[in-house]
N, C-alpha and C positions, 0 to 999 in steps of 0.2 A: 673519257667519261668514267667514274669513280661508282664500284656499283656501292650501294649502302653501308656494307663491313669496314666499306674502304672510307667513307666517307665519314664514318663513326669515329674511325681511327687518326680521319687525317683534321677533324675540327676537333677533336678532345685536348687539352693540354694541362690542363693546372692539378699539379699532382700527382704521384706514381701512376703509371697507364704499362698494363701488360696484355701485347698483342702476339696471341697466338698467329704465326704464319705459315701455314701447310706449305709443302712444295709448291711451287708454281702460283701461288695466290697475289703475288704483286707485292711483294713489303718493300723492295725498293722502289716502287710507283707509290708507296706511301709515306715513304721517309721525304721523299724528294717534296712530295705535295704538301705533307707537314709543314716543310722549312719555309715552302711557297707562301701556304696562307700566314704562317706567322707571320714573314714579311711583310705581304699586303697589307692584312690587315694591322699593323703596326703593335702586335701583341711584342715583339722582340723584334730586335737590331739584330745583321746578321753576325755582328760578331760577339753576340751574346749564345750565340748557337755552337753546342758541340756535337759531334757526332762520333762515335767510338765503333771502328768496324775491326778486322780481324789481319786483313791483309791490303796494304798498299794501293793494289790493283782497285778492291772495293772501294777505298776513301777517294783514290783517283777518276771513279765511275761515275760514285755523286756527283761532283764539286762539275765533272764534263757536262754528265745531263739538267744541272742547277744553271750551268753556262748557254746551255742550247736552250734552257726556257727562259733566256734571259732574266734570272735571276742573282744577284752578288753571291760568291763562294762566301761560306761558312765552314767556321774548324772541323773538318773531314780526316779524321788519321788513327793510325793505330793505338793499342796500349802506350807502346814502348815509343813510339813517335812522340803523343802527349808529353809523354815523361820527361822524356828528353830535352823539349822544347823549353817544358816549365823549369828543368833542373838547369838548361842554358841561362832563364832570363834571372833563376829568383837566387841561385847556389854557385853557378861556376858555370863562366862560360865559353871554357875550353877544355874538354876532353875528349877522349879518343873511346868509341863503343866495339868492343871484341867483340868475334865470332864464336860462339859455342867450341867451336875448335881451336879456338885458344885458349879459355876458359880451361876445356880438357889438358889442354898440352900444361899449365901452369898445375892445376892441380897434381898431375900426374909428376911435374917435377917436385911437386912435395909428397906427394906418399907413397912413392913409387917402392922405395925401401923399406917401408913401412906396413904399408895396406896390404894385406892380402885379396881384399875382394877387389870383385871385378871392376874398371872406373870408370864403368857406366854407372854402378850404383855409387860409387862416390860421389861422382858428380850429382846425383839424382838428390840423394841424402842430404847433402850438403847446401845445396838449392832449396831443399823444403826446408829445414830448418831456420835460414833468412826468411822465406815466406813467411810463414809459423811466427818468427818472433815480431814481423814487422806488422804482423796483423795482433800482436798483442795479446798471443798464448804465453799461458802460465807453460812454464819451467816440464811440468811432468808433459803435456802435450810435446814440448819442442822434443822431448826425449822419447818418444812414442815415434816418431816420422825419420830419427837419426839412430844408426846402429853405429855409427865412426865411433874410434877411439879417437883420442886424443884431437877433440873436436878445437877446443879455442886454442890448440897450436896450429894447426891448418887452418884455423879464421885467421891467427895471425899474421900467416906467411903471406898465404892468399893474397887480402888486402894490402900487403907490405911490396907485393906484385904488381897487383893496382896499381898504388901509390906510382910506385916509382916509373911506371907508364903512362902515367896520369890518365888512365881508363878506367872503364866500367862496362860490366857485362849486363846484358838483357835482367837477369832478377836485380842486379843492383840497383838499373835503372827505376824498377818500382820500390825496391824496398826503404833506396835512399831518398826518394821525394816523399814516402810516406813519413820517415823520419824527419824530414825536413819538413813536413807539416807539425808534426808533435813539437821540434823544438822552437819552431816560430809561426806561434797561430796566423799571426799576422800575413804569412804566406797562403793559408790554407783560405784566409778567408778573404784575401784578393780572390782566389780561386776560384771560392763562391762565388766571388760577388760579378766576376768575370762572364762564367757559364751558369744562364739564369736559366738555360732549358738543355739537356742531357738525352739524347739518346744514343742508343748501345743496340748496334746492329749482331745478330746470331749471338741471340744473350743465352743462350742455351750451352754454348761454347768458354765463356768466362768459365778463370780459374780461380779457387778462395782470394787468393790477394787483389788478383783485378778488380771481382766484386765489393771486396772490401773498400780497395780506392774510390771506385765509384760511389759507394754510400756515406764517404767521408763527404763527398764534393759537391753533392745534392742534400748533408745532413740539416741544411737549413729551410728550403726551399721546396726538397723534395718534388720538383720537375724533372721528374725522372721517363722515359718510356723507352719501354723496353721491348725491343721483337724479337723472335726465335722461334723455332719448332723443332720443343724435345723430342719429337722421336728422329731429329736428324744429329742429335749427338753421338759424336764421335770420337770426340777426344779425350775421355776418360783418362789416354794413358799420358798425357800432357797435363789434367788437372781441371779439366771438366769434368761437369757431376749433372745424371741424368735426370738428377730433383732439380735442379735450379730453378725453372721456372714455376715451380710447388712452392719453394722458397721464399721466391719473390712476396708472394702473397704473404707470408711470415713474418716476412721485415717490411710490408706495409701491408695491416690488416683491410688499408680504407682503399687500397689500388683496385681500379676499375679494370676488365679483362673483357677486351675484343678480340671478337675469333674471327678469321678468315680463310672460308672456307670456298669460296669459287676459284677452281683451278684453270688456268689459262695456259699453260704449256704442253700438259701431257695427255694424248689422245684417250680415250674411255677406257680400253681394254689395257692400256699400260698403266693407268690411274688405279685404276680398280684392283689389277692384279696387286699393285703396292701395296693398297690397303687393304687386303684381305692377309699378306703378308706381315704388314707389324702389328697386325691386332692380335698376333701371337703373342707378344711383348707384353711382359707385367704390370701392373702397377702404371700405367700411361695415362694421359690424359686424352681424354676419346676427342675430337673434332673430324668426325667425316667430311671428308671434298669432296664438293662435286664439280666433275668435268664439263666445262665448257666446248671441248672440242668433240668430235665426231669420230673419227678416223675410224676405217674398220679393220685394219690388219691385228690381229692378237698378236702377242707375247710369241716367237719363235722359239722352242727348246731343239737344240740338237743333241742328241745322246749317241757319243761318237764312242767306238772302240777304245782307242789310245790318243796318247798326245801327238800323234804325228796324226791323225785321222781330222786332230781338231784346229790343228793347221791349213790343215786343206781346206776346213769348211771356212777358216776364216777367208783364204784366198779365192775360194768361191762364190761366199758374198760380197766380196771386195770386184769381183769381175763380173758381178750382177748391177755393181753400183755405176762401176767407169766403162764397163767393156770388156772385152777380153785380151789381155795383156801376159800372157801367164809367160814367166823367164825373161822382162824385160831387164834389157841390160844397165838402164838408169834411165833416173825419175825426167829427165828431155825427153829421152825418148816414149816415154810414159803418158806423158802428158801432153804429145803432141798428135798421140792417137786418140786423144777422148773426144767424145762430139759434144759440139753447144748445148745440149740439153742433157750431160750427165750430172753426177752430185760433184761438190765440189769435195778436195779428201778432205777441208776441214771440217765437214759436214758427218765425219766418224769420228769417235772416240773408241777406243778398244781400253775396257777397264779391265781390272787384275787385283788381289789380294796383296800380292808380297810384287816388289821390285826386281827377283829375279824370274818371276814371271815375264813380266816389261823387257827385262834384258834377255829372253827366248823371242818373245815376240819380233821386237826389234831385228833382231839379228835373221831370220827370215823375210821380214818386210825388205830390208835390205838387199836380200839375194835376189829378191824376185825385183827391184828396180821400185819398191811404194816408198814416196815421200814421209817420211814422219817427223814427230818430235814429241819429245816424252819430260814429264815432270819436275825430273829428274834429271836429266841434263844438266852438264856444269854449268855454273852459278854464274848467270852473265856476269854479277859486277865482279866475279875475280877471275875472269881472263885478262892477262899480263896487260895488257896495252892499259885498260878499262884500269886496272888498279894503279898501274904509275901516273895515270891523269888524275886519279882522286886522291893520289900520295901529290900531286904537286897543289891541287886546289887547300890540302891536309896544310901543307907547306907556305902559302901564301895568309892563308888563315892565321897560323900560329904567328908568321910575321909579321901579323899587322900592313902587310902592302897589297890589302885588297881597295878598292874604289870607297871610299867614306858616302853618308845617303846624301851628301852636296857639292860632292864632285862632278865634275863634267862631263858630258858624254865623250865619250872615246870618238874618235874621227878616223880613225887610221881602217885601210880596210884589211884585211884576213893576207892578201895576196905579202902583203908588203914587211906583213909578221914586224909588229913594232913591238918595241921592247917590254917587257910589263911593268905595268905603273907601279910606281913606288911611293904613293900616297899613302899616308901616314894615318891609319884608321884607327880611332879608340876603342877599345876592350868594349865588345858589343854583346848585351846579354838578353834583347829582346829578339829570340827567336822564334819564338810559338806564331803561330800565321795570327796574323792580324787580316780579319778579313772583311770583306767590302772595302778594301781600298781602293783606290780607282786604280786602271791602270798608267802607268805611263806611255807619254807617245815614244819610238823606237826612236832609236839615237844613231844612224849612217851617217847623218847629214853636216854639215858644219853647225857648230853649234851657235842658238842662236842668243843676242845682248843676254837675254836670262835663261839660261836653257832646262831644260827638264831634263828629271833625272834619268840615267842611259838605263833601259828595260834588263834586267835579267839575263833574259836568251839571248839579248844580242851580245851582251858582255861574256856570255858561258859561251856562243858560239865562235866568237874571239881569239877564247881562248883553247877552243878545243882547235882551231885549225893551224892558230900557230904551235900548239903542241904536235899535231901531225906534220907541219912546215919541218919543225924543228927534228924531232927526232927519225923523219921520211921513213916515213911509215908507209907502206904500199897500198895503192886504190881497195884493194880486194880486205885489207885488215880494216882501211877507216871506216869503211862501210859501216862495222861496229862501233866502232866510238860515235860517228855520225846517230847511232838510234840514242843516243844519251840526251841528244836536244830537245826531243820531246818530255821528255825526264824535266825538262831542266822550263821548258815554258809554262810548268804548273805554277811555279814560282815567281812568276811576274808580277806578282802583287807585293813581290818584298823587296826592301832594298836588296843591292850585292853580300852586301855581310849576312845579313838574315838569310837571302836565296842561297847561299852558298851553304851555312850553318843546316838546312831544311833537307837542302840535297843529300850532305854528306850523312845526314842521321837518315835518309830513306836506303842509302847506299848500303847503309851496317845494320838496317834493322828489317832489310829484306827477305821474305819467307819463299820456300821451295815453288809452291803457286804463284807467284809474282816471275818464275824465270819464265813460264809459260806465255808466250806473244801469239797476237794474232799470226796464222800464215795458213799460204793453200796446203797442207801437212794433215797426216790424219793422226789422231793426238792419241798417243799411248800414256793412262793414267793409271795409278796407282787410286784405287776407291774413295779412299782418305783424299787426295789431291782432287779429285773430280768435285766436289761437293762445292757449291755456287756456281755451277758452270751448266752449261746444258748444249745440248745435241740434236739434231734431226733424226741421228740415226747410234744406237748405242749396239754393243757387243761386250758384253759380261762372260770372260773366261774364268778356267778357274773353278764351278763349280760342284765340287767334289769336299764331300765330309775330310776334314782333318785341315782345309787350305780355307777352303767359305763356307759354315765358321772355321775357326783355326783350332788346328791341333791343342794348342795350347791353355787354348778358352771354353775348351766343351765344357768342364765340368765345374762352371761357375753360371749362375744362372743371371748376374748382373753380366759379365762380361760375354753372356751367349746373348741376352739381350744386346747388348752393342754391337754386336755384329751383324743381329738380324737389322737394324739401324742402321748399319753400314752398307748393308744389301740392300735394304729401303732406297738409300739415297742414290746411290749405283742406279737402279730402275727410272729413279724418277727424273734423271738425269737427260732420258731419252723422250722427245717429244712425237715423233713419228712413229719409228717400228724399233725394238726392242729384240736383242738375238742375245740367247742362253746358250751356253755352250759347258758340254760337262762328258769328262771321260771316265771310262770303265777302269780301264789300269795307266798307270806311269810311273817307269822309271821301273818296268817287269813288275809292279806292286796292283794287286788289285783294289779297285776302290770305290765305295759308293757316291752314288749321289750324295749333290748337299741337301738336306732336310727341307733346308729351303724352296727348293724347286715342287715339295710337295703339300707346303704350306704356299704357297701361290693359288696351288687346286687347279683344274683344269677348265675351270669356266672360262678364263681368259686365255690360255694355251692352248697354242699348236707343235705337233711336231714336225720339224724338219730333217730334211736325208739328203746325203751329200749322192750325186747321181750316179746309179752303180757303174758304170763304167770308169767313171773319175777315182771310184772308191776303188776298186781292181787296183787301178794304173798305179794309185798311190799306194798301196799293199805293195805289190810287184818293184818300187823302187827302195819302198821301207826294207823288204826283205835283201834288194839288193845291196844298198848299203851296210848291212848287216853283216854281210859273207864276205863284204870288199874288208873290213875291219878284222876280219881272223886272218890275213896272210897280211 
């Protein structure tokens, strides 16, 4: 049931619509319901629908819960996914998309001799300046955002790099379809005419040129609707801007603006505490939530001595949650002592400021035998196995000996590893998902006088086992390759060339929150990384002036707003109980609280104390360690 905010948002359509969405207020129970009635009521076909979200994971969340309400998927994908798609069917449709870390390594072999600064800012400079021009700044602007010398010799080498890899990196991929809008409208205005309704999930988080593309694509039509809540901006330093949704209204004076303000995940005293916190924050746009839930546990603050003290307290609430497990030797034996009615661990998040917070933490949970897994964690798709399978699909691609969309279903089964087809597929450039297609029926069977075309996953599953057949691969390694089928059955609605062309661009345009999977683990995040995700039970480390906010950022009053932003969404992340955790000194340095913890106020907080005898015990081995380190 839809309370009213929601219902406002989800029957409006014709026209710019900007919806304010507080934490926890349902804006993905709204996008979905959107796409719903449109349907129904036959306002739009679903493949007249776009949807723009941020991360893979999000666009893969609609299209599953649009499928469990039995409704057809609709275009559900990232920036750089769109791009790709459209730059496959309307420009060229075979190239290869590099990692940032290639990007780096080419750059750096052009100015390495040259450049003196550092090449992060190279690369950074170098990146805005294509933004900048593809958005169609005059000359002194492109020169305002780039400090490089010798700028159009490194564009030249650059692309001459490109070229001769026949790739494209993340800004190309928008700068060049924007260009390829300019030089053939005719492109631009398939475009239009393709996606007659536009929304744009965490529009708070667009970067100038995304927004820009977005207002190219709706410039006729203007069905545009947009959801976000500014005060969970966070990405500033990527190219988000905390006015955007101020904006919005700028570039469409006549856009209607629903707010949504009933909060559905985070209990009162953790809702509340949040919003007494960003109302420090300047210049913001006021929508108070109110909380739907009850719960009566406050806010937990611990105010531990040192970092070894804040250690113990997280192991101490870790063994209030599972039991007492203290020095287990591994997560079996861990997990074979919890009773039926404890929390599950992925029922915690332990959040943190900087990444080598995450790699202390880790490294403790570790010793003591707790499951985890962290944000950060190497990049599933380039573990060795996972990359030579997408170098071999890279490799049938280029050769044209993929299945054409009126070929036969494959008969052979997995065990028997038959050889791979060498059908003769023409240069296929309609990639972008075409959606509401029906599916096909699965193709094991012999095939029948007319047969339907062989489904996707079973053709991907195929050939992921004769890739394990062949290069015998051991049970324990395919395990991994095996989670790729799920990958690979979102794409059942496309032929093999399209499903394969879909995959390999989600493969290369995968972000650090997309290596995160479900599992029973308790999930160590970086603050930045937690935002769209939520928890029964949160633990915010870290709280100490110079780390939350950062050293770095105190003495900027936009970038100290963003952090208080960043601690907003930290909290609201936690739907149950909520533990602050903040130390007196680290690292022999003394240090204060973060500000933050008294911008909270203490209506919703409580403090907690780690039990003195625990507290003793662990002094007594801190100290011993200590003196074991001088001989």
């Amino acid at each position: 049931m839809l309370n009213e905010q929601q219902k406002q948002a989800v029957e409006t359509f014709d026209g710019p619509i900007r919806v304010l969405a507080g934490a926890g207020t349902g804006k993905t129970r709204v996008l979905i319901s959107r796409v719903g009635h449109m349907i129904k009521t036959k306002i739009a076909d679903s493949q007249e629908i776009l949807i723009l979200t941020f991360t893979n994971k999000a666009a893969q969340e609609l299209n599953e819960r649009l499928e469990k309400a039995e409704l057809p998927r609709v275009h559900a994908t990232t920036f750089h996914g769109l791009a790709a798609g459209l730059l496959r069917k309307h420009w060229k449709p075979k190239f290869k998309i590099i990692s940032q870390k290639e990007q780096e390594d080419a750059l750096h072999e052009i100015v390495y001799s040259h450049e003196r600064e550092d090449l992060k800012n190279v690369v950074e400079d170098f990146n805005n300046v294509r933004q900048a021009a593809a958005c169609e700044a005059e000359w002194p602007k492109l020169l305002s955002v780039c400090s490089l010398e010798r700028f159009g010799e490194i564009w030249k080498a650059y692309y001459g790099i490109l070229e001769e890899r026949n790739a494209m990196d993340f800004t190309g991929l928008l700068t060049t379809l924007l260009q390829l809008w300019k030089d053939k409208p005719e492109v631009l205005q398939a475009c239009q005419d393709r996606y007659k309704y536009v929304s744009v999930d965490e529009y708070q988080d667009v970067s100038p040129i995304q927004d820009f593309l977005i207002n190219k694509l709706v410039e006729n039509h203007k069905n545009i609707c947009v959801v976000g809540d500014p005060d969970q901006t966070i990405y500033s330093w990527r190219g988000a801007r905390a006015q955007t949704m101020d904006d919005f209204i700028k570039t469409y004076p006549r856009a209607q603006t629903i707010t949504l303000t009933k909060n559905y995940r985070n209990s009162a005293h953790i809702l509340h505490g949040a919003e007494t916190l960003i109302k420090n924050n300047t210049n913001r746009i006021e929508k108070p939530l109110e909380p739907t839930l009850n719960g009566e546990q406050p806010i937990t603050l611990f105010e531990n001595r040192d970092e070894w003290q804040n250690n113990e307290v997280i192991f101490y609430l870790l063994e209030q949650f599972f039991g007492s497990h203290d020095h287990m030797a591994s997560a079996d034996q861990l997990d074979s002592g919890r009773d039926a009615d404890c929390r599950s661990f992925s029922d915690i998040a332990i959040l943190y400021r900087t990444k080598h917070e995450g790699r202390q933490i880790a490294t403790h949970l570790e010793q003591r035998g707790y499951p985890y897994q962290k944000s950060s964690m190497p990049d599933f798709w380039e573990h060795r196995d996972i990359e030579r399978f997408l170098e071999k699909l890279r490799a049938m691609q280029e050769a044209g000996t993929l299945p054409t969309a009126d070929a036969e279903p494959a008969t052979a089964t997995a065990e028997s590893a038959p050889p791979e087809s060498t059908a003769d597929a023409p240069e296929s450039a309609a990639t972008e998902p075409i959606a509401g297609a029906s599916e096909s029926a699965a193709a094991n069977s012999q095939p029948a006088p007319n047969p339907t075309p062989q489904k996707f996953s079973d053709w991907f599953r195929d050939q992921l086992n004769k890739f394990i057949w062949n290069q015998s691969i051991p049970e324990s390694k395919a395990e991994r390759l095996n989670q790729l089928l799920a990958h690979a059955m979102k794409y059942d609605h496309f032929s093999i060339e399209e499903g394969v062309a879909n995959f390999l661009d989600e493969a290369e345009t995968a972000q650090e929150v997309d290596n995160l999977i479900y599992a029973d683990r308790i999930n160590l995040l970086t603050l930045h990384a937690a935002k769209g995700l939520e928890f029964p039970i949160v633990i915010i480390a870290g709280l100490e002036e110079g780390n939350l906010p950062h050293k770095k950022l105190l003495d900027d009053e936009y970038w100290l707003n963003e952090e208080r932003r960043l601690m907003y969404v930290g909290m609201t992340r936690a739907a149950e109980q909520l533990y602050l955790l903040t130390a007196r000194g680290r690292d022999s340095k003394q240090q204060e609280p973060s500000r933050f913890i008294a911008e909270i106020g203490t209506d919703h907080l409580t403090y907690g104390q780690l039990p003195e005898r625990r507290a003793i015990t662990s002094r007594r081995k801190q100290v011993k360690k200590a003196q074991t380190k001088l001989f």
